[in-house]
VOTIRO-125692 format. One line per 8 residues: number of its first residue (from 0); their letters; for each residue x, y, z of C-alpha. Coordinates in pm, whole numbers, plus 50000, padded with zeros to 5 digits. Example, Ala and Ser with C-alpha at 12.3 -4.5 7.8 and 13.67 -1.06 7.14 Angstrom:
BEGIN
0> as> 51230/49550/50780 ~ 51367/49894/50714
REM end
This chain:
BEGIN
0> xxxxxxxx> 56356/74472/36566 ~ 56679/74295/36511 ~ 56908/74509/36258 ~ 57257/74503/36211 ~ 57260/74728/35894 ~ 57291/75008/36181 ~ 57551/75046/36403 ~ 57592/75309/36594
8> xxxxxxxx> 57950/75362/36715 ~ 57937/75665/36953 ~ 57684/75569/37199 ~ 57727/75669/37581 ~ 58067/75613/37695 ~ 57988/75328/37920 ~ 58208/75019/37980 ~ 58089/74652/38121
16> xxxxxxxx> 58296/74429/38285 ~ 58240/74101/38120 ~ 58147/73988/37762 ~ 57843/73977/37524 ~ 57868/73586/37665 ~ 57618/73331/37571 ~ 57499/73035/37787 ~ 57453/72694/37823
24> xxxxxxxx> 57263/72447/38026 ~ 57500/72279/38194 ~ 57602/72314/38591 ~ 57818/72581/38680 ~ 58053/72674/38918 ~ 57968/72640/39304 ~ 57950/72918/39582 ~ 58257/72874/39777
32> xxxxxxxx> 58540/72807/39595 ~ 58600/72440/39560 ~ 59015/72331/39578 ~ 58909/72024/39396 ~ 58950/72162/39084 ~ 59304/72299/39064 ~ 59490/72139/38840 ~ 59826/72079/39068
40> xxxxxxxx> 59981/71957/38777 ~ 60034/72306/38642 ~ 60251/72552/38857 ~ 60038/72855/38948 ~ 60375/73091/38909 ~ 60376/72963/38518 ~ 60035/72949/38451 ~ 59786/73060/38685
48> xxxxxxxx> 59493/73032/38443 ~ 59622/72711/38400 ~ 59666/72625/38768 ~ 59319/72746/38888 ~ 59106/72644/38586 ~ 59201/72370/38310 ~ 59010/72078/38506 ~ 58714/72288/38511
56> xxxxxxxx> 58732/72329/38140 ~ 58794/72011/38061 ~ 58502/71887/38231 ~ 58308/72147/38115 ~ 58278/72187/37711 ~ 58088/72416/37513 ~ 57717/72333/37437 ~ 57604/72275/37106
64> xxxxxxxx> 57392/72599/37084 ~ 57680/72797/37256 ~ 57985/72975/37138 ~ 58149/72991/37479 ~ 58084/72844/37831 ~ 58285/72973/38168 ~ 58140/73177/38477 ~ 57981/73447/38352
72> xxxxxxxx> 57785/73193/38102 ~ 57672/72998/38384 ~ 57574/73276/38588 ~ 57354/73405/38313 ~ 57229/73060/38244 ~ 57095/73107/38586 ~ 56942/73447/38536 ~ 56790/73320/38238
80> xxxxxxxx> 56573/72999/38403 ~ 56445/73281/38637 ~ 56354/73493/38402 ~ 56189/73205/38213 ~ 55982/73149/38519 ~ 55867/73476/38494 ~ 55730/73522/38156 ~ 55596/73200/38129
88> xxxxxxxx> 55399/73264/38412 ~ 55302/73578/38242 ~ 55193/73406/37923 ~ 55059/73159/38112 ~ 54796/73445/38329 ~ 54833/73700/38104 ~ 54494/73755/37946 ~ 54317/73759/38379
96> xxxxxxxx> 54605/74001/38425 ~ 54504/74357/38476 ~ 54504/74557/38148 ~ 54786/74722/38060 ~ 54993/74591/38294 ~ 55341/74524/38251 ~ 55253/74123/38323 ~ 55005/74152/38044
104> xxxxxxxx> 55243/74273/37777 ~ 55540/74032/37880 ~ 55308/73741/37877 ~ 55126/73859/37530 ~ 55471/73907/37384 ~ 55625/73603/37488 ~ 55349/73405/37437 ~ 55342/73546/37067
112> xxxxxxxx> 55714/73436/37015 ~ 55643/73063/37112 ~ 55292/73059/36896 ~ 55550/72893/36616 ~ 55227/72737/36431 ~ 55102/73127/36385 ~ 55462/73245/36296 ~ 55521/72954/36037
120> xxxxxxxx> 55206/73032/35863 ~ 55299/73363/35783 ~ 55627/73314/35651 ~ 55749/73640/35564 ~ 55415/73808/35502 ~ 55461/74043/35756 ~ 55752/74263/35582 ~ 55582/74209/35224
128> xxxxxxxx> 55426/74603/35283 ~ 55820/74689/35359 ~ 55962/74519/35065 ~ 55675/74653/34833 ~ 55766/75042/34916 ~ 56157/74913/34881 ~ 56024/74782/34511 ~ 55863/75156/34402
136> xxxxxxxx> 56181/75338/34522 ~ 56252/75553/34185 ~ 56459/75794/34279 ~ 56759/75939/34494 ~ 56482/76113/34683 ~ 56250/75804/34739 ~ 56554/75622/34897 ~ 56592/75947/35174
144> xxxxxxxx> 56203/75942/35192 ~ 56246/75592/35265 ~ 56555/75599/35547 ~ 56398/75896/35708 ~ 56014/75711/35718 ~ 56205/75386/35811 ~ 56375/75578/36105 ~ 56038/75722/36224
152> xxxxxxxx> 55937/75385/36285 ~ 56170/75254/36492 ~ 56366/75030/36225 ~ 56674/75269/36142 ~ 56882/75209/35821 ~ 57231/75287/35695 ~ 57388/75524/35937 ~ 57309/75537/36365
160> xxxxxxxx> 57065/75761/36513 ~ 57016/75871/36900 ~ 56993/76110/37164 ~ 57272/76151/37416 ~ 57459/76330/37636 ~ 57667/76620/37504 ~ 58008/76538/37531 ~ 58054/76894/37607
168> xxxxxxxx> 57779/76949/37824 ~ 57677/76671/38040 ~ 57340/76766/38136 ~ 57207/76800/37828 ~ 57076/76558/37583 ~ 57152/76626/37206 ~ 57125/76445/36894 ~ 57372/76186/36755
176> xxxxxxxx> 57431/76121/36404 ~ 57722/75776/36357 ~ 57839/75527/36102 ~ 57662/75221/36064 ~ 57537/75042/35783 ~ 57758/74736/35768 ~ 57644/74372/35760 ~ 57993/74289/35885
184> xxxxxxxx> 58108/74300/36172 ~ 58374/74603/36139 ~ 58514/74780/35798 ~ 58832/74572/35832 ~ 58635/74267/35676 ~ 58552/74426/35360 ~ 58930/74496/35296 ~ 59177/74241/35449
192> xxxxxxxx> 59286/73954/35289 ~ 59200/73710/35641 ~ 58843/73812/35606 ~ 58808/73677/35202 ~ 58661/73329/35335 ~ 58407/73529/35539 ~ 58285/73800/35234 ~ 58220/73475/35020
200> xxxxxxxx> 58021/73342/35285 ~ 57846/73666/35318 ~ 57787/73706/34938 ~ 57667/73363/34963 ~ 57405/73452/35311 ~ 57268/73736/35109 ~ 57138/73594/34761 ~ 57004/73245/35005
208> xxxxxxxx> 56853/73541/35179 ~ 56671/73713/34897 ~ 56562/73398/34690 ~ 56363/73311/35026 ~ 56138/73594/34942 ~ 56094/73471/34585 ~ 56401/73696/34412 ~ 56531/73450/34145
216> xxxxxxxx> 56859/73268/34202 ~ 56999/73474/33912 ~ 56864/73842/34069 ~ 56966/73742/34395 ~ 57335/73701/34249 ~ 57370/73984/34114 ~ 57172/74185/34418 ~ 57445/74022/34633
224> xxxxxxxx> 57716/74132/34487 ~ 57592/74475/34472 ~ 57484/74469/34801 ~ 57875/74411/34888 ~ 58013/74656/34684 ~ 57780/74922/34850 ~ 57880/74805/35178 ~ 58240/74814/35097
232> xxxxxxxx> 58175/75175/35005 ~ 58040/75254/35325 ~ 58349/75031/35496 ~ 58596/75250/35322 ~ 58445/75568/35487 ~ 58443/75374/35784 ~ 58658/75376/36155 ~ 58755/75102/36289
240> xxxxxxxx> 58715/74985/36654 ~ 59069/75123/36803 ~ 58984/75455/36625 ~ 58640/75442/36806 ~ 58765/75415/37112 ~ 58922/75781/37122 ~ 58650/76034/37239 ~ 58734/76298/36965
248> xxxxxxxx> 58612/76027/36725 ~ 58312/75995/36811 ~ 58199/76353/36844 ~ 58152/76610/36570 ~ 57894/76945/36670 ~ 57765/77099/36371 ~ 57497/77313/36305 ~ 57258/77186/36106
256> xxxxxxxx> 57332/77416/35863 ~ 57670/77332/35818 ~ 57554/76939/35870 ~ 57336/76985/35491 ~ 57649/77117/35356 ~ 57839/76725/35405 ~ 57524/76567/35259 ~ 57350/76789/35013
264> xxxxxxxx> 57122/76573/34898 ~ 57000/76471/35326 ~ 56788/76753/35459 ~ 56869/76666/35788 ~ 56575/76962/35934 ~ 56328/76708/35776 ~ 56518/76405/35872 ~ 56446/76544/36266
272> xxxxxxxx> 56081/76670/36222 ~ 55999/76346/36117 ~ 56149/76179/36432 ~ 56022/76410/36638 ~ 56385/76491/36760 ~ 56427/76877/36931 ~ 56707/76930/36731 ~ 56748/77362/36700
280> xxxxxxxx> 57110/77468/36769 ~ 57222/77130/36602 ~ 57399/76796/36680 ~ 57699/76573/36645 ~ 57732/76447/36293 ~ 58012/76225/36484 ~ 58154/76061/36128 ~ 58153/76407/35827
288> xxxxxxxx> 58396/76135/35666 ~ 58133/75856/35656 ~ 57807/76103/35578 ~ 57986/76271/35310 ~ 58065/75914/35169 ~ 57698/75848/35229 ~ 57574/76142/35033 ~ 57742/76093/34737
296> xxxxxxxx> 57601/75746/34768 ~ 57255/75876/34735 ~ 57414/76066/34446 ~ 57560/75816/34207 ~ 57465/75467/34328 ~ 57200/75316/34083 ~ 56839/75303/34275 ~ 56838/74957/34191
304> xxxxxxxx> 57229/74894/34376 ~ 57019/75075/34711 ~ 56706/74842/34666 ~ 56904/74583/34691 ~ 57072/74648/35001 ~ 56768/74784/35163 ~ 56587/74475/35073 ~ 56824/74263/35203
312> xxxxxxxx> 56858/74430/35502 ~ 56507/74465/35566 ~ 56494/74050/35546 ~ 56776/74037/35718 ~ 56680/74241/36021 ~ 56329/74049/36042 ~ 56465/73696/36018 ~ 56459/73614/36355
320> xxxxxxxx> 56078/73707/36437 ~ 55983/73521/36073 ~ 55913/73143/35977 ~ 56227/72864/36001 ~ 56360/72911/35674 ~ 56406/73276/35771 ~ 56549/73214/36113 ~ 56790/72889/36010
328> xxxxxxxx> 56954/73155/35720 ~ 57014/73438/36018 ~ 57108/73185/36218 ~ 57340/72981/35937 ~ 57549/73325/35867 ~ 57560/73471/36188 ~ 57585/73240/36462 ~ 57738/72979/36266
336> xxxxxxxx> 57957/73092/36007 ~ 58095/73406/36172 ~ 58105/73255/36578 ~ 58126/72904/36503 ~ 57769/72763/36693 ~ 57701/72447/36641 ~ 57322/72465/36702 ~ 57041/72726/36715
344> xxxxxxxx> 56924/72823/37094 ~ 56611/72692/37184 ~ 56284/72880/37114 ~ 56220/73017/37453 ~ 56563/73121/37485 ~ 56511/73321/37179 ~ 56220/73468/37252 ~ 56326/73587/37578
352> xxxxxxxx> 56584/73712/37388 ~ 56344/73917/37249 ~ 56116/74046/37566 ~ 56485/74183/37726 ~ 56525/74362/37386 ~ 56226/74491/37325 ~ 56083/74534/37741 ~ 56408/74454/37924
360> xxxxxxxx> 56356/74669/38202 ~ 55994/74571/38258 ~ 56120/74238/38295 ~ 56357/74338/38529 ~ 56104/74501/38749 ~ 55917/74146/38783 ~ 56278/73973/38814 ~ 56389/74193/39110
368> xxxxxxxx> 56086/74139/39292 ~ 56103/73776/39289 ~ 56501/73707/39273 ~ 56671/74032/39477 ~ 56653/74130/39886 ~ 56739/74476/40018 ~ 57019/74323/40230 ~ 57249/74208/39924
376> xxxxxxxx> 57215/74553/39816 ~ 57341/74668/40125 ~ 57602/74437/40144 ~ 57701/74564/39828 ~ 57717/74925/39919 ~ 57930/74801/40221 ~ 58219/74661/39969 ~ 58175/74999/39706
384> xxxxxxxx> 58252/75215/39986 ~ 58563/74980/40100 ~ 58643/74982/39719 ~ 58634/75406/39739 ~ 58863/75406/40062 ~ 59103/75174/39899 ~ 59090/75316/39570 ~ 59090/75686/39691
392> xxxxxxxx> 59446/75560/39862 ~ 59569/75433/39564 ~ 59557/75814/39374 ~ 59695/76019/39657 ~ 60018/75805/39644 ~ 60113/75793/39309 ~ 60458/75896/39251 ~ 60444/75990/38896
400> xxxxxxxx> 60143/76206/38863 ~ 60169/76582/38977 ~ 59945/76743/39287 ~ 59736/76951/39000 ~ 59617/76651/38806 ~ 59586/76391/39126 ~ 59346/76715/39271 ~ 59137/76673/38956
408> xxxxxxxx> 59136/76297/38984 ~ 59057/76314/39339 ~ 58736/76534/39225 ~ 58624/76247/39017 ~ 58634/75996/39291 ~ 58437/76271/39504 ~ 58151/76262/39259 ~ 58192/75853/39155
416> xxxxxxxx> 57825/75765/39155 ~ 57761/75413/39227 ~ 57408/75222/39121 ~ 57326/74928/39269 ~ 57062/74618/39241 ~ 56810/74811/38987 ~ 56691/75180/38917 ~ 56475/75413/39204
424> xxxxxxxx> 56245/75422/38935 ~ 56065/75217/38702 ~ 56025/75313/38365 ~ 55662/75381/38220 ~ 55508/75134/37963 ~ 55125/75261/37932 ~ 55217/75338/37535 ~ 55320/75052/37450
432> xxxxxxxx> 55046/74871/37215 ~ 55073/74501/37271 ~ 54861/74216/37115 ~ 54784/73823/37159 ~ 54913/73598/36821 ~ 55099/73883/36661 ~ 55465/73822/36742 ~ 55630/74049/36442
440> xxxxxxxx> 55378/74297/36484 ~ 55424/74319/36881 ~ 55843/74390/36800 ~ 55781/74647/36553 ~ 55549/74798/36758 ~ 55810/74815/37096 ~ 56080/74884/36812 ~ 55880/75250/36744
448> xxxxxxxx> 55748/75263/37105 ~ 56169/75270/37271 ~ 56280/75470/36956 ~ 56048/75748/37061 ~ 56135/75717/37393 ~ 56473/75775/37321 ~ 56457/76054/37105 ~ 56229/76180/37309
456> xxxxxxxx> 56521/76270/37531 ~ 56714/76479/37268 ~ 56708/76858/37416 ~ 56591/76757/37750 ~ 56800/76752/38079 ~ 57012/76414/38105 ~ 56842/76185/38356 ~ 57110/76049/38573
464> xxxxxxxx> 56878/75777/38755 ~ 56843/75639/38445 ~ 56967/75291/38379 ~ 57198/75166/38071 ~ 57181/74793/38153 ~ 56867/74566/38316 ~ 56887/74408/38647 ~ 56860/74074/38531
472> xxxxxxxx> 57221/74163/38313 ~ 57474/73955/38403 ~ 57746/74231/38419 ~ 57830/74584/38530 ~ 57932/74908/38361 ~ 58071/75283/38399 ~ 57954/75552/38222 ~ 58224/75838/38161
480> xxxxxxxx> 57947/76101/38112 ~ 57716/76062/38436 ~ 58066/75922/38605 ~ 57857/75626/38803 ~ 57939/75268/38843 ~ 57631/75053/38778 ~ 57628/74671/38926 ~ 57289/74506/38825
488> xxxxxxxx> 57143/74275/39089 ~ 57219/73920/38894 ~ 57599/73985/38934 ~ 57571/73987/39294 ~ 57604/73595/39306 ~ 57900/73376/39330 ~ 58127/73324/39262 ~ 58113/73733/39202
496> xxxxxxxx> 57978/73753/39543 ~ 57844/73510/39842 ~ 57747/73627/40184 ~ 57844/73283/40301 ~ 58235/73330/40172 ~ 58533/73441/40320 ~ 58613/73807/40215 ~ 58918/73693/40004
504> xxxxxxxx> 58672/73511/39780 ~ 58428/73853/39774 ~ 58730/74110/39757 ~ 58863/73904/39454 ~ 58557/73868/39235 ~ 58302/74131/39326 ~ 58535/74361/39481 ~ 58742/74327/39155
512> xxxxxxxx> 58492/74419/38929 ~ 58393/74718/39157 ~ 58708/74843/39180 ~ 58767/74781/38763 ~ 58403/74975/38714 ~ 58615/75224/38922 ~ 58919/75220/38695 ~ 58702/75337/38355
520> xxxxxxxx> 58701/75650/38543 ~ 59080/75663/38450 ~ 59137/75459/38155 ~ 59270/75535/37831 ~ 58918/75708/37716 ~ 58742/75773/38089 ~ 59046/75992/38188 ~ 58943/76208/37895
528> xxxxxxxx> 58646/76285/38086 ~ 58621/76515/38451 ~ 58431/76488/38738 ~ 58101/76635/38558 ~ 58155/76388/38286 ~ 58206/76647/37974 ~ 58531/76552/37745 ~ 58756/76776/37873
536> xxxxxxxx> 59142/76784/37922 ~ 59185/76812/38349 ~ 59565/76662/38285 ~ 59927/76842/38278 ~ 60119/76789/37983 ~ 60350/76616/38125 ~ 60127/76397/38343 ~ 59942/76276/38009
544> xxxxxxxx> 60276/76166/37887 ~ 60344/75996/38223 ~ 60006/75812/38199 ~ 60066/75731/37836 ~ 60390/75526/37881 ~ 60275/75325/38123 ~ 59965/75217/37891 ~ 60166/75176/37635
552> xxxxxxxx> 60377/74915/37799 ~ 60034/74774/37878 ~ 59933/74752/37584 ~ 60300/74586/37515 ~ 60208/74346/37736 ~ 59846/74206/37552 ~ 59978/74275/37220 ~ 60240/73952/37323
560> xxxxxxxx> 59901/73711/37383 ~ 59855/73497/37131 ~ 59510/73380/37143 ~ 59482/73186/36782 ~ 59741/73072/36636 ~ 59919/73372/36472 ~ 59631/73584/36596 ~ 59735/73821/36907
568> xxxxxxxx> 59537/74044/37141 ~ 59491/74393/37045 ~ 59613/74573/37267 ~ 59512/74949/37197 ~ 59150/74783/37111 ~ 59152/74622/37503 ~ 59352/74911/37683 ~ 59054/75045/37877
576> xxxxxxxx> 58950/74698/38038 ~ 59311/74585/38067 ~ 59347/74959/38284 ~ 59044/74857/38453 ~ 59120/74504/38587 ~ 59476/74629/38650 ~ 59390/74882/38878 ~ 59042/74736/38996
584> xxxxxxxx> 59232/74393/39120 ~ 59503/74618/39315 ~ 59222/74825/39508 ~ 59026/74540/39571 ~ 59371/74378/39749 ~ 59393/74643/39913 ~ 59035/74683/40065 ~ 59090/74355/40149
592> xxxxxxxx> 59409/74409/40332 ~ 59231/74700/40536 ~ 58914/74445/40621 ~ 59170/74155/40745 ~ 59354/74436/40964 ~ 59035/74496/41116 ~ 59003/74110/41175 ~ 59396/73970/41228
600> xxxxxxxx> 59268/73634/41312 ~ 59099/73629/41014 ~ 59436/73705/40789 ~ 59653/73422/40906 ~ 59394/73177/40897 ~ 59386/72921/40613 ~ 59122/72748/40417 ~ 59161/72455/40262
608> xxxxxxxx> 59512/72517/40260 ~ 59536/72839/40105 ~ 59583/73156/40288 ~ 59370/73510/40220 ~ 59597/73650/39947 ~ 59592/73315/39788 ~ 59200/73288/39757 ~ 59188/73635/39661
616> xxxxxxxx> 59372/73583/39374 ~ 59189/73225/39358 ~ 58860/73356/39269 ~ 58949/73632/39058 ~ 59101/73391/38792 ~ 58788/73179/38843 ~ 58572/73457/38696 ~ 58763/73445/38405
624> xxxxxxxx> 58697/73061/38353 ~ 58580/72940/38024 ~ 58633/72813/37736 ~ 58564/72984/37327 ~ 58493/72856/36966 ~ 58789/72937/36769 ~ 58515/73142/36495 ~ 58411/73339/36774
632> xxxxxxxx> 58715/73393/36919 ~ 58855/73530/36578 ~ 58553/73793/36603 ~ 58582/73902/36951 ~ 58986/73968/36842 ~ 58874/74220/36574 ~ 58565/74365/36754 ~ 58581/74331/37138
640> xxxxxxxx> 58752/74609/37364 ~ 58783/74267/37584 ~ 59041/74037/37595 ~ 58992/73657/37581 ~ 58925/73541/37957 ~ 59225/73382/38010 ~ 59445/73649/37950 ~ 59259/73849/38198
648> xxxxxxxx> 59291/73583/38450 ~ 59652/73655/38456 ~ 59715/73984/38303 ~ 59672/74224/38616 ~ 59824/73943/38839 ~ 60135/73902/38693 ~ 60198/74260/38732 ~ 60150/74256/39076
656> xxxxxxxx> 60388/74203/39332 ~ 60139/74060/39604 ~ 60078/73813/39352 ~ 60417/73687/39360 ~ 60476/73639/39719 ~ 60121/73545/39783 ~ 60225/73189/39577 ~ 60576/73223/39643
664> xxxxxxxx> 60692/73295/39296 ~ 61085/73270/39198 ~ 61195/73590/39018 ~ 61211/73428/38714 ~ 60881/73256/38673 ~ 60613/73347/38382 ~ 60380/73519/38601 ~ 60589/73751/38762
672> xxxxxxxx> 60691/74108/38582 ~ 60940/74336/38769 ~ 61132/74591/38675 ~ 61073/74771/38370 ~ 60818/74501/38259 ~ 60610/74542/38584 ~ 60295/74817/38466 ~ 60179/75048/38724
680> xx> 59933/75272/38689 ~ 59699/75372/38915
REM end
């Protein structure tokens, strides 16, 4: 079930490549890279995003029910019509398909979420039992009653709740306790004066929201504005994104014990035998600032201030799987309001949507199948283990970092583990209870059916052939605690990769984005974690401090991007993927400087004019085509450990002295940094 009244904030440490993109249906870019659309106008040594894609752009705007449009969208536009195939056909067969099968529940739930006749006519019937028991809260002890039954079913409220590895012990799964609660995207909105527009708004989306379910225009005003103040509460106890980003944050063992003693009025042994959760030693109450803020909450907060925000919420969270009304508010607030979209996706895109949310992986069982051979996999290996040779080559000559640390970082290259395509093993999905016609029924039910499969987990042995991230995902990712690189099988297309391309065109997107799932190993937060993947310190003093100035002038370096007017990158907030591409796009050079030495035809010969280092550097900046809604851009800038495409495009490239000669650069052009203002890191 949708719900953003929880967000969890210390999740596994894993980091993707791209952006939470959306897409559009419009054509994107083709497989080998197409000269046509460099803009010659524009001098690639001023502005290489510029240089490489502004035409594109320009021909190229944003659709209506988009917030964004560039590579990655059109890529995933892609992935999406093949998944549509897929479930359709599903629906389409689903009640001849064997029982239980995985093709029976896809095409039962999908089919469900396009029955809009049967989801009109209910209107918001289905959560009337929800906001009933919301209505008889009397008490302090109701309203934990309440979080702790809402929990057990799948639909968690106020605070984050999961099982994950122990930051201190890799193998093992333990409970995780986080702040969440906010309707907002981060605590900053509640407080700064650039976010007032936005709270209005939000006052406003909540009352709209509660008159739909009959609250009175007056009620729902005043609800509203309690529902605020409680959330501002909860903001003030809050962390924001850069302080989420350091490890230390976002781990706190207690015993549970010691865990009653911050919230005195949340039994927390309850609070686990009702999920089910093998909590015995204890757990990481990651935020004792937020939970203590939480508990006094339950203290002195009228019961009437908490039914309204758990009524709201509870609307709020089932708005997209209700009738129109419901889904154009949802939609109204948080697509258009906060990102700027003009229009609402179309239904099947939103109820697809939904099957990746609630069965993503089953899906991805059916997409692989039809959509991914075993020789792009292996082609893929082929270019990870050039990006290990090259990368491995990179640590052992680094000037500033001692022979004890560059040991331990050569350990965690040793025991990189790299995914690729989709899992070994396919998940099990016998439990899950699916039915024809009942669409909000069918999510609550997967809702409960992958919460207790998560918790499940919690004092078990970590599985490390587990997945984070479907095969049809458009992306990649590393996680710090099972140390693996994980590249899903609908990135392995152009222009990310093409078996019919040169290998400057392959080195410079997919072998980028290898060697930058590579780089999280070492990044600001990754290099906080060793070659086991437990939070330990495996640095000299005096190699830290080495490592720390050069991200600092990194960070320098973002912090000067102004991607709104008067509105700048964050630089500590994007320091992990700025490390990444920077030392990601310098391995993948290299690898591709060891595959042309193999081949020295191959490195002197030009296409379409442009020589190897040039189309390296060529298709890298293509990835990071596109184009943003100034609302959404605004949100990424506060939120996002990304930086806006375009400054990726030329961020690790201007640092880089191949980059220069490759396109001939003077000394004194934009895109060139020497010197002092040249970052190096790894």
């Amino acid at each position: 079930m949708k719900n953003r009244i929880v967000k969890p904030m210390a999740k596994p440490l894993a980091w993707a490549v791209g952006l939470a993109l959306c897409t559009g249906a419009i054509a994107g870019p083709s497989g080998n890279f197409d000269v046509k659309e460099l803009d010659k106008n524009i001098d690639a040594c001023a502005d290489f995003n510029g240089f490489v894609n502004a035409k594109w752009v320009a021909a190229h705007p944003i659709p209506a029910d988009r917030t964004r449009w560039g590579s990655f969208d059109a890529l995933r536009e892609d992935s999406l019509n093949a998944q549509r195939g897929i479930v359709e056909t599903a629906a389409g067969s689903a009640a001849k398909a064997k029982p239980g099968s995985i093709e029976q529940k896809i095409g039962y739930l999908y089919a469900s979420g396009m029955d809009e006749a049967a989801i009109e006519k209910a209107g918001f019937d289905p959560i009337k039992p929800q906001l009933a028991s919301i209505d008889a809260l009397k008490s302090s002890k109701d309203v934990v009653a309440y979080i702790t039954d809402s929990y057990a079913k799948g639909d968690g409220v106020v605070f984050g709740f999961f099982g994950n590895a122990d930051f201190k012990d890799s193998n093992k799964q333990i409970a995780y306790a986080s702040q969440g609660g906010l309707g907002l995207p981060t605590a900053d909105y509640y407080s700064k004066p650039d976010f007032a527009k936005i709270r209005d708004a939000y006052v406003a989306h909540i009352a709209r929201t509660l008159e739909l379910t009959g609250v009175s225009a007056a009620d729902a005003q005043t609800q509203a504005k309690e529902v605020m103040a409680f959330e501002t509460r909860l903001a003030g106890a809050s962390l924001v994104p850069t302080e989420l980003r350091q490890p230390e944050n976002r781990y706190h063992y207690v015993s549970i014990a010691d865990a009653d003693k911050v919230t005195p009025h949340f039994e927390w042994t309850a609070f686990f035998k009702a999920q089910g959760a093998d909590v015995k030693d204890g757990f990481s109450l990651s935020h004792p600032k937020f939970f203590a803020e939480f508990d006094k909450m339950l203290a002195d907060v009228p019961v009437t201030d908490w039914q309204a925000y758990l009524r709201f919420h509870a609307i709020d969270g089932a708005a997209p799987y209700l009738s129109k009304a419901f889904q154009q508010e949802d939609f109204d607030f948080n697509a258009k309001t906060l990102n700027g979209q003009k229009e609402m996706k179309a239904r099947w895109k939103r109820t697809l949507d939904t099957v990746n949310e609630d069965m993503g992986m089953a899906l991805g069982q059916l997409y692989v199948a039809k959509t991914f051979t075993p020789d792009s996999k292996q082609r893929a290996q082929a270019l990870v283990d050039n990006l290990r040779v090259a990368y491995k080559a990179r640590i052992e000559k680094l000037e500033w970092m001692s022979d004890a640390t560059k040991q331990k970082a050569l350990e965690k290259w040793a025991s990189f583990t790299p995914k690729i395509g989709y899992p070994d093993k396919w998940r099990d999905w016998s439990g899950l209870q699916i039915k024809q016609g009942d669409y909000f029924g069918n999510v609550m039910s997967a809702a409960k059916f992958n919460y207790d499969y998560r918790i499940a987990k919690i004092g078990k042995p970590v599985d490390r052939s587990e997945w984070g991230m479907t095969p049809q995902t458009v992306n990649a990712y590393y996680n710090a605690q099972k140390n693996e690189i994980v590249f899903p099988a609908a990135i392995l297309q152009s222009p990310f990769f093409d078996a019919k391309a040169d290998d400057a065109l392959n080195y410079g997107g997919i072998g980028a984005v290898i060697g930058h799932e590579m780089g999280h190993g070492y990044d600001d937060q990754g290099s906080k974690f060793d070659a086991q993947g437990n939070n330990v310190n495996w640095w000299t003093d005096a190699d830290r401090k080495a490592f720390e100035s050069r991200t600092d002038k990194l960070a320098e370096q973002f912090n000067s991007y102004e991607a709104l007017p008067g509105k700048f990158v964050n630089g500590k907030l994007t320091m992990g993927e700025n490390i990444g591409d920077l030392g990601g796009l310098n391995a993948a050079y290299d690898a591709l400087q060891m595959a042309l030495a193999k081949h020295p035809a191959e490195a002197n010969k030009k296409i379409d004019g442009y020589t190897p280092d040039q189309r390296f550097f060529l298709n890298w900046a293509r990835v990071w085509r596109g184009n943003i809604r100034p609302e959404a851009q605004l949100t990424l800038l506060n939120t996002d450990p990304h930086a806006p495409a375009q400054f990726r495009a030329i961020g690790a490239p201007s640092n880089m002295q191949a980059f220069a000669q490759a396109f001939q650069c003077k000394a004194d052009a934009k895109m060139v940094r020497s010197g002092e203002k040249q970052v190096k890191i790894w």
